[in-house]
Every structure is written in structure tokens, then in C-alpha cells.
C-alpha positions in Angstrom: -103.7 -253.8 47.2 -101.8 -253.1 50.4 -104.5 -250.9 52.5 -106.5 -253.5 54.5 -108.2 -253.3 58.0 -106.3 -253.2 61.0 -108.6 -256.3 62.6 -107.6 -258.1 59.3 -103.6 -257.9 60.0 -104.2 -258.5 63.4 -105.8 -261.5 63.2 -102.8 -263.0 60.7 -100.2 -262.2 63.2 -102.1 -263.9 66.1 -102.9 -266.9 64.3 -99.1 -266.8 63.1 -97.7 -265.8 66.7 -99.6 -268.6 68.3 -98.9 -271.5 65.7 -95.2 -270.6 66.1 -95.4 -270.5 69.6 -96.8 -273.8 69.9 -94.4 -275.3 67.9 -91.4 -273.6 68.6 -91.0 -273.1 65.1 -88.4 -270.0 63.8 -90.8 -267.6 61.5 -86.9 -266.0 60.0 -84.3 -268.3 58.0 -80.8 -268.8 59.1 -78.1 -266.8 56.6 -78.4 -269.2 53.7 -76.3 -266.7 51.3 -73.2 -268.8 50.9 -75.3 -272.1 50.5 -77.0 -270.2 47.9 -73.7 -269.3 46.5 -72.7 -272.5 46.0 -75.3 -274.4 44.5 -75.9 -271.6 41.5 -72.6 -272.2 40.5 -72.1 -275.4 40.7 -75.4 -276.3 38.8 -74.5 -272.6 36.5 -70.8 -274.4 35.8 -69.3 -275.1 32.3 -68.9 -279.1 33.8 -73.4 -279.3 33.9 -73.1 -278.6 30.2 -76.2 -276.5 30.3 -78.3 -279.1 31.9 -80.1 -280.0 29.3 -82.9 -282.6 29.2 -81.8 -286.0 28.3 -78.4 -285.3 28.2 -75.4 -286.1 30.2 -75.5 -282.5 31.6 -79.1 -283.1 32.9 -77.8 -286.2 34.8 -74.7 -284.6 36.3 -77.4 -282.1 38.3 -79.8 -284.6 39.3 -76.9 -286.4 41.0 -75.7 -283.4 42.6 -79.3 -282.2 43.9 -79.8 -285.6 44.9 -76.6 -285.4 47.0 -77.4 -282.5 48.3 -80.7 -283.7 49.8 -79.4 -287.0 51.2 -76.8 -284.7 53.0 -79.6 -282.4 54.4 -81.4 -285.4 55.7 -84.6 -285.6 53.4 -85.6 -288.7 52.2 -86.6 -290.4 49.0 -90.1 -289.4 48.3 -91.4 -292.8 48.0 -89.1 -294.5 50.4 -87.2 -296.0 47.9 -85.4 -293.7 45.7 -84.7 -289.6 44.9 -85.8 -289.8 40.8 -89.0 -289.7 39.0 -88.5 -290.4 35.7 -90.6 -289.7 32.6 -90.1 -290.3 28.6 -91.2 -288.1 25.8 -91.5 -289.0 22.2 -90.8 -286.3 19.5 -92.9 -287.6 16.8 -90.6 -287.4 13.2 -94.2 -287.3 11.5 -96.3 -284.7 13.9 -99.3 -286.0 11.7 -98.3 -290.0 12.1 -100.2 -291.5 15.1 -98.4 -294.9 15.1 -94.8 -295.1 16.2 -92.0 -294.5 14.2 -88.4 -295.9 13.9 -87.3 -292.4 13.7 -89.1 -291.4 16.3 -87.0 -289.2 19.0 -87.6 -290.4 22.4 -85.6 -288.1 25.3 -85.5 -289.4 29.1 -85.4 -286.9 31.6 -86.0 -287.5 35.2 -87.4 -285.2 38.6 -85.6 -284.9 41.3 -87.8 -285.5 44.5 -87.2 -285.6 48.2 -89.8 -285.7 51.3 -89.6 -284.6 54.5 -91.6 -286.7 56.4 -93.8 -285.3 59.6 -96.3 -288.2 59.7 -98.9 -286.1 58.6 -101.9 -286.6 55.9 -101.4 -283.2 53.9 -98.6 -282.2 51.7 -97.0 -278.9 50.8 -95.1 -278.9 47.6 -91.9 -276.7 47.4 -90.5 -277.0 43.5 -87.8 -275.4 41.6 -87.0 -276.7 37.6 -83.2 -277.2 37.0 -83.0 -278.0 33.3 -81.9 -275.4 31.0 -80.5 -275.1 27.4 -77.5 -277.3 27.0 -75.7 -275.4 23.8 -78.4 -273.2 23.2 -80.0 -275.9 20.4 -83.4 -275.0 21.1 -84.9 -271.9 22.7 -82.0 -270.0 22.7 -81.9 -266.3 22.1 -78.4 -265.6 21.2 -77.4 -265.5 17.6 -73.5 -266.3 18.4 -71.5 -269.7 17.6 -72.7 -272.4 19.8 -72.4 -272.2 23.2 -73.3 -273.3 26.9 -76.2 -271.8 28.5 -75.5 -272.2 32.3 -78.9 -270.5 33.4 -77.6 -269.6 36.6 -81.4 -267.4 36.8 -82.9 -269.8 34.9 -83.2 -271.6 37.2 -80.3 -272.5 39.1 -81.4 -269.9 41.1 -84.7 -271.5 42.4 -83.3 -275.2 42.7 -80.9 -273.4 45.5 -83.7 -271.8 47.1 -85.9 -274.8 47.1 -82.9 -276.6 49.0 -82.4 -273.8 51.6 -85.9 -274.0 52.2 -85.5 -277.6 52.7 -82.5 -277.3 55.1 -84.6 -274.5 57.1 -88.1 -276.9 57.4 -85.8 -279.9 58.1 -84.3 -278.1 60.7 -87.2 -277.0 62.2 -88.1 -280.7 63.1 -91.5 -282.3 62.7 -94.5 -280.2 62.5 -98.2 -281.2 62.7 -100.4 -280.5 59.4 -98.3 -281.3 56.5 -94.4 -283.0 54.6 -92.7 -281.3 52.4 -92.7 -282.4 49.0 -89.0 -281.0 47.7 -88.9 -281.4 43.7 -86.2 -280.4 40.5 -88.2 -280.7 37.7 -86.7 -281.4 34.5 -88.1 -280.8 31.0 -89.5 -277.5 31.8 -87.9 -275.7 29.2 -88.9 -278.4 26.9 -92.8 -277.7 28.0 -93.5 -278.8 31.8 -92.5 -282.2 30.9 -91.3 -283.0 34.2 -93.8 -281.4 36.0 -96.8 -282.7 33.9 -95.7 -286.4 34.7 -95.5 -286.3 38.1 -98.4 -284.6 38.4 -100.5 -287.1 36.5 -97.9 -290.1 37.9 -99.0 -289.0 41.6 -103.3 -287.8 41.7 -103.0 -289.1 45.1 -100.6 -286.9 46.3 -101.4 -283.6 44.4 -104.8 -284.3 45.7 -103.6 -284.2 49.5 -101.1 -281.5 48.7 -102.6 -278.4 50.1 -100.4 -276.1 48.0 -97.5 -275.9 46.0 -94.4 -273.3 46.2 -93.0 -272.8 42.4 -89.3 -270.8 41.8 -88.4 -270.1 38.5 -86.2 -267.1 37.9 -85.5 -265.8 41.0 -82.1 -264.4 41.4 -82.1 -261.0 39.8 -84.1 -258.6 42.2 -83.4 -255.4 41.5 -82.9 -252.2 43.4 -87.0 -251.5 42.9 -87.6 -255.1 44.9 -90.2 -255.7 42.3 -91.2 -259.4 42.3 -94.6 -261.4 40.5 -96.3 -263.7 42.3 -98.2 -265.6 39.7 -101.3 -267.8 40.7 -102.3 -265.7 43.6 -106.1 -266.5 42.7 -105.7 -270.0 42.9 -106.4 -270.1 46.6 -108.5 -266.4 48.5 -106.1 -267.1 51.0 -102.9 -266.3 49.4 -103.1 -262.3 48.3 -104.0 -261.4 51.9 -100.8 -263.4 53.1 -98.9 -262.1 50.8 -99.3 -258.6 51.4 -99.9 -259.3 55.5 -96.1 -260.6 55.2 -94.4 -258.5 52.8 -91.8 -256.9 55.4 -88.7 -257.1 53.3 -90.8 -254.3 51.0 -91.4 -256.1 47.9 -93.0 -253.9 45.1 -95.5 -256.9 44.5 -96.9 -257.3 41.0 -99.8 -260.2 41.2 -101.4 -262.3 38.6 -104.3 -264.2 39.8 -104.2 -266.5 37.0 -103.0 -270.0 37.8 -101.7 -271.1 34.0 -98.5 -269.8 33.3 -95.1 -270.8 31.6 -93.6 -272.3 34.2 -94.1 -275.6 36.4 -96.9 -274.4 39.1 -99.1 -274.9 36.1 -99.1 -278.8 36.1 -99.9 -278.4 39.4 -103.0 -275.8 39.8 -104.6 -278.0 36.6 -104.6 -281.1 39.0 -106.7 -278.3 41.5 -103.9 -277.3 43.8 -103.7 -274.1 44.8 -100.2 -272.8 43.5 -98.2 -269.5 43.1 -95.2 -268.6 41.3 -92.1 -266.2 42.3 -90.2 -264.6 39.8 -87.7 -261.7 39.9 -88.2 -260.6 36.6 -86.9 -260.9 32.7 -83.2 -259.4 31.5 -81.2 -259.0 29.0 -79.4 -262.4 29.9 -82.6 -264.4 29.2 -81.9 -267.9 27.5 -78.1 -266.5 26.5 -75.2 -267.6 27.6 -74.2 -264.8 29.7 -77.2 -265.6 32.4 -74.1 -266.9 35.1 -73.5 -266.9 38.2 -71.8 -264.0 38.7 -74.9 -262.0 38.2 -77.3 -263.3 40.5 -78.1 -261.1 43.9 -77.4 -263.0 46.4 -78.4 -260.8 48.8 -81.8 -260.1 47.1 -82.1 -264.3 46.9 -81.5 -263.8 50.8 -84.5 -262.3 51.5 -86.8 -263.5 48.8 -86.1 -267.0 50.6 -87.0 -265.3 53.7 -89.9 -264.3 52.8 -91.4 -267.4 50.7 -90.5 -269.2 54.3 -92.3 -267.6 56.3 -95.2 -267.6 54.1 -94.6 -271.2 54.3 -94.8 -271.2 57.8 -97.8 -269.2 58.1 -100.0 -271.4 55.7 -98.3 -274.7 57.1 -101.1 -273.6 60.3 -103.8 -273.8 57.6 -105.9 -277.4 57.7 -106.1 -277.2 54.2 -106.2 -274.5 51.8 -109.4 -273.6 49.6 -109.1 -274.0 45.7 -110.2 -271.6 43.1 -110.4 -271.6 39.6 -109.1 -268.7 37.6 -109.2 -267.4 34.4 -107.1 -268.8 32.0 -105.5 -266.1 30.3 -103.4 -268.6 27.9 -107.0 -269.5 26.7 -108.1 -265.4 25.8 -105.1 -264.6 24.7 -105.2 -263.7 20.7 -103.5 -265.1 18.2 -101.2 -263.1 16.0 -99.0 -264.0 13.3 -96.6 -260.6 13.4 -94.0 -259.7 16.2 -92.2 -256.4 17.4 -89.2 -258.9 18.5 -88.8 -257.8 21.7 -89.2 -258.8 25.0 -91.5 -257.3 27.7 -90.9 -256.1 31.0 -93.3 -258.4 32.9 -92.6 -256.3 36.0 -93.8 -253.2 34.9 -97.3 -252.0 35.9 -97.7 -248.9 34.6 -99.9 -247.7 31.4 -98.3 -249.5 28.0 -95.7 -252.0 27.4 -92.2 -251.6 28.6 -89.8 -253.6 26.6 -86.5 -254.9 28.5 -85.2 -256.9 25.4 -84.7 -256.2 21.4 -84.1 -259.2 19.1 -81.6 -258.2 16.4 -83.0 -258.4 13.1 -87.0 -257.8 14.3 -89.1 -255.1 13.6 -89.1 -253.3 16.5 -84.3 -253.6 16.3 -84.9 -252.3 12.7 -87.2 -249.2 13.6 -84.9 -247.9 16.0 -87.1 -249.0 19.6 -84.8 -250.0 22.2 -84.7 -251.1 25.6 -86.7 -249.5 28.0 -89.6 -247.9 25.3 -92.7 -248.0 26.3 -95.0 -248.7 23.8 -98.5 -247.2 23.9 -99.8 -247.0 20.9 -100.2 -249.3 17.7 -101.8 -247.8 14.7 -104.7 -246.7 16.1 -105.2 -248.7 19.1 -104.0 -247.5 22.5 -101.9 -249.8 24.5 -102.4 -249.8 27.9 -101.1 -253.7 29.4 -99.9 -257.1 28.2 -103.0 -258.0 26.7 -104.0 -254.7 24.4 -100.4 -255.1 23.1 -101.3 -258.7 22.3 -105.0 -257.7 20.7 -102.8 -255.1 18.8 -100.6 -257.6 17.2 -103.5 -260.2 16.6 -105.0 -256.7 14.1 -101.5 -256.5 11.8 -100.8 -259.0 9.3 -97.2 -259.7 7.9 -96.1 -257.0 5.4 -97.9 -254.3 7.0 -96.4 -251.0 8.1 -97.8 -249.1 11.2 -96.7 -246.0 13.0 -95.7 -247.5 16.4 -95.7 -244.6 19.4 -93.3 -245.5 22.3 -92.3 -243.2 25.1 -88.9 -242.3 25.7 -87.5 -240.8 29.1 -90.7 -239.1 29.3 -90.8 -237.8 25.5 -93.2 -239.5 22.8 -91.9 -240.3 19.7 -93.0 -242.3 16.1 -91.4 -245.0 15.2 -92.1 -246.6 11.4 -92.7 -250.4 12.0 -92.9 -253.0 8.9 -93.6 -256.4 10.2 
């Protein structure tokens, strides 16, 4: 992906060089690292309660993400005021289509801010910062109750989406496009937050010429492996990507615009949209993911880059749409799991797990962190989606021979689901 013609690079620098030029625009951030710093953990502290939607926790960081944008100088999106805010009613019959007394209705709100060039266009820059609260729902830890400060997930991008926002504001006014700066809430609910606005606001995602999504974003490794999810949403963005990849990112790019994150709201309403993400770890949706394990450093130049790519498409009239192929919609179903969870950054032949669920399949048979799985039976796993046709072939009960690799060696492993 990264051997392309020498006109082609050319041609991206001068159309960058001269834009900037023009505008006297910085193509590099400022240090943002202590900024950073600050914002994971105050939105990763015991006080936000986990930030989860509805609850007290939930307001707490909207006030405080608020604050931080009026201090920065952005305004209220509409003019008026900072929140968005959306309802969702957890039926107490699923199959009752009238309401209910016992209905559960939960209130969570967005978090939106504009900057304000005058211009027709929009880009979109969006980060969620709900997370788990006490680890209710959609935790994986198997301990006494708990907060779940999700300092990665996704303290992390909320901070970046406001550094970006203190770098574009200080940049001053430019000519094609505002900034759209959003916290979506709900996300961990399913992209409630992020599915309102979009269908509150069709006259905005329809001038929005693309939109910036950070979800997970503060544990690059010493690889610099990072996904870029969406990347065939628009046949601009994979050239741009790679053209400005100078930090020496190990990219890893889906082209498929659905996804479990909030960029998805936004490429169904046909804007082009793409989705960072530093990769899954052993602190997913537990309450160790805090934030005394993020990388700054790595967050540093992550927001460096997602700038500058910023900067370089912000020269763009308007950026072509694509349709992709919806992989959520292919996918297979199965009703039997390993337990364990993938390494969505690996890109090699089979399926690299970087999690094991105690109690699954996979815990009991002895596979570990860091298998790779590549075989099933008798079908040979060679990506996400054999591994997934694999599981959609077993049925609950069964016993297969699973074969993993192991620092190089093959071994058997004796799987019962």
C-alpha cells in the first residue's frame, strides 16, 4: 500500500505546501502532551463515576468538556447552547409496541461545539466519552463491582478531539469549512448519541464534507500499529493517509465504513468518515483501563498526524462519497465462541488473540494470549472473517481440534464449545 508514483506524492505536497502557504496555516501541532494529560484523567477519575449514560457520572463530563471548550473559545454549535440531547426507551416488553409504565427511558446528551469560519462546508471532528459506569453492562471483568474509568475508552479521544480543537482555533479562520467538535454519549449503549444527531441535523451531515472519529486511541505500541477504519468511504483518504504517514505508522486499513464505533452514524447519512484506533488490550471494558497507562507520547503524534491530515483535506472543496461494503451485513452468524478476544491489529495469516475470557472454551483448552489460531477442524483460518465462517460451522456441544501457533511452534488444542 505504500509504493506509489513519485508524480503522485508530489502533487500532495504541492497542493499542501501552497494551501498552507496561503493561509499561513501551521501543518505541525503545538506540544499538546500535558493538555492531553489532563483531560484523560480527569474524565478517567474515580469522581466521573465511570461516565455512564444517564447517570450523574455522564453529566459531570459533559460539564467539564463543555468547560473546556468555552475556555478554548469555540462556540455553541447552534448559537445557543453546548448539548444535544437525545432519549432512549428500553422497552420492559421487547415484543410490546405501545408504551409501557415500566418502560426504562435513559437521557443522555452530546457535547457539541463549532468553530465558526463563515464558511458553507463542515468538517466533523468526534470523540465518544461515555463509558461503563460500575461495569453493569458490557463489562468484562468478573470481580465485585467496580468503576470503569475508560481512560482508552475513550477518554483518550475526547482529549484529542479538544487538542485538535485548540490547534484549528488557533489557527484563526480558514476558507472551505467550521469545525464541528462533538462528545458523543451512548456509544457504548449502541451509537445512541451519535445516531441522534445525525438524524436531528441532515442539514449539516449533508454539508459536512467529512467526519474525524477517535475511539481508543491512547495505547500505541512500540510497533506504531494503528487502523484506520472507513478509509473507502471517500478515494481520497488512503492516498492521504499513506502520502502523510511521517511519524511511521504501521497502518492497518479497513475500507468498510460500518463499524462499532460512532463514524458509523455518520458514513450511513453519506459522509465520508474514518476511524483511528490504537488497538484492543487486556484492559478492555475492565477497570484497570486508567490513566496511568495511556502513551502520552504515542497520543502526541497520533494527534499530529490526524491534524495535518485535517489540514490537507480542509484544501479539498468537498470530498467525494463512496459506498462500501458492509461487512456487519456478510458477516455469519454463529451461536459458539472461543471467548477470546482478537488482535484487530494483526495482519498476518490466522487470528491472533490478545484476550482470554476465564471460563470460555478457548481459557479451558489451555490457548492463551498471543495464539494464533489457524486452523478450526478442518477449515484453515487465514483473517477475521474465515475465523468467523469457522465459528458459524460448530454448533454448541461440539468438540474440534483447534490448531494455534505458538512462538513459531504449532500445536492442538482440544476445544468443546
Amino acid at each position: 500500500m505504500r509504493n506509489f508514483k513519485i508524480i503522485t506524492l508530489a502533487l500532495s505536497i504541492i497542493i499542501i505546501t501552497a494551501g498552507c502557504s496561503k493561509k499561513n496555516i501551521p501543518m505541525e501541532m503545538g506540544d499538546y502532551t500535558s493538555t492531553l494529560t489532563k483531560d484523560i484523567e480527569t474524565l478517567a477519575s474515580d469522581k466521573m463515576e465511570g461516565r455512564e449514560t444517564g447517570q450523574p457520572g455522564e453529566q459531570m463530563a459533559a460539564d467539564y468538556i463543555q468547560g473546556r471548550m468555552v475556555a478554548l473559545g469555540v462556540k455553541p454549535y447552534d448559537g445557543m447552547k453546548y448539548t444535544h440531547g437525545f432519549q432512549k426507551v428500553i422497552k420492559a416488553n421487547p415484543h410490546d409496541a405501545a408504551p409501557s409504565p415500566d418502560d426504562t427511558k435513559i437521557n443522555g446528551k452530546n457535547v457539541v461545539g463549532m468553530i465558526d469560519n463563515g464558511a458553507s462546508g463542515y468538517i466533523v471532528i468526534g470523540a465518544h466519552y461515555d463509558h461503563l459506569g460500575y461495569g453493569q453492562e458490557g463489562s468484562l471483568y468478573t470481580g465485585p463491582k467496580a468503576i470503569h474509568n475508560g481512560a482508552d475508552d475513550n477518554a483518550s479521544g475526547v482529549a484529542m478531539m479538544l487538542a485538535l480543537g485548540e490547534q484549528l482555533k488557533k489557527n484563526g479562520i480558514t476558507e472551505k469549512h467550521n469545525f464541528i467538535l462533538i462528545g458523543f454519549s451512548g456509544e457504548e449503549k449502541g451509537l445512541w448519541g451519535s445516531n441522534a444527531f445525525a438524524k436531528d441535523h441532515p442539514d449539516l451531515c449533508g454539508a459536512s464534507s467529512f467526519m474525524i472519529n477517535m475511539d481508543m486511541v491512547g495505547r500505541l505500541g512500540d510497533e506504531k500499529k494503528l487502523a484506520i477504519n472507513g478509509t473507502g468511504t471517500s478515494p481520497l483518504f488512503t492516498d492521504r493517509l499513506n502520502n502523510l504517514n511521517t511519524h511511521g505508522f504501521d497502518l492497518v486499513m479497513s475500507e468498510s465504513g460500518v463499524g462499532p464505533s460512532d463514524h458509523t452514524s455518520f458514513y450511513l447519512s453519506d459522509v465520508p468518515a474514518l476511524h483511528f484506533f490504537t488497538g484492543q488490550h487486556e484492559d478492555y471494558h475492565r477497570p484497570s483501563d486508567d490513566a496511568d497507562k495511556i502513551n502520552y507520547k504515542g497520543m502526541q503524534i497520533l494527534t499530529d498526524y490526524i491534524y495535518s491530515l485535517i489540514m490537507s483535506l480542509d484544501n479539498e472543496e468537498d470530498l467525494p462519497f463512496t459506498k462500501t461494503k458492509d461487512e456487519s451485513q456478510v458477516s455469519p452468524k454463529f451461536e459458539v465462541t472461543l471467548g477470546v478476544i482478537p488482535d484487530y491489529l494483526y495482519s498476518d495469516k490466522g487470528m491472533r488473540i490478545d484476550g482470554v475470557r476465564e471460563g470460555r472454551p478457548a481459557e479451558k483448552a489451555g490457548i492463551v494470549k498471543g495464539d494464533v489460531v489457524i486452523k478450526m477442524g478442518d477449515m484453515e483460518i487465514v483473517d477475521m472473517m474465515s475465523y468467523m465462517k469457522g465459528l458459524a460451522s460448530f454448533k454448541a456441544g461440539q468438540t474440534i481440534i483447534v490448531t494455534i501457533l505458538r512462538e513459531g511452534k504449532e500445536l492442538e488444542k482440544e476445544v468443546t464449545f
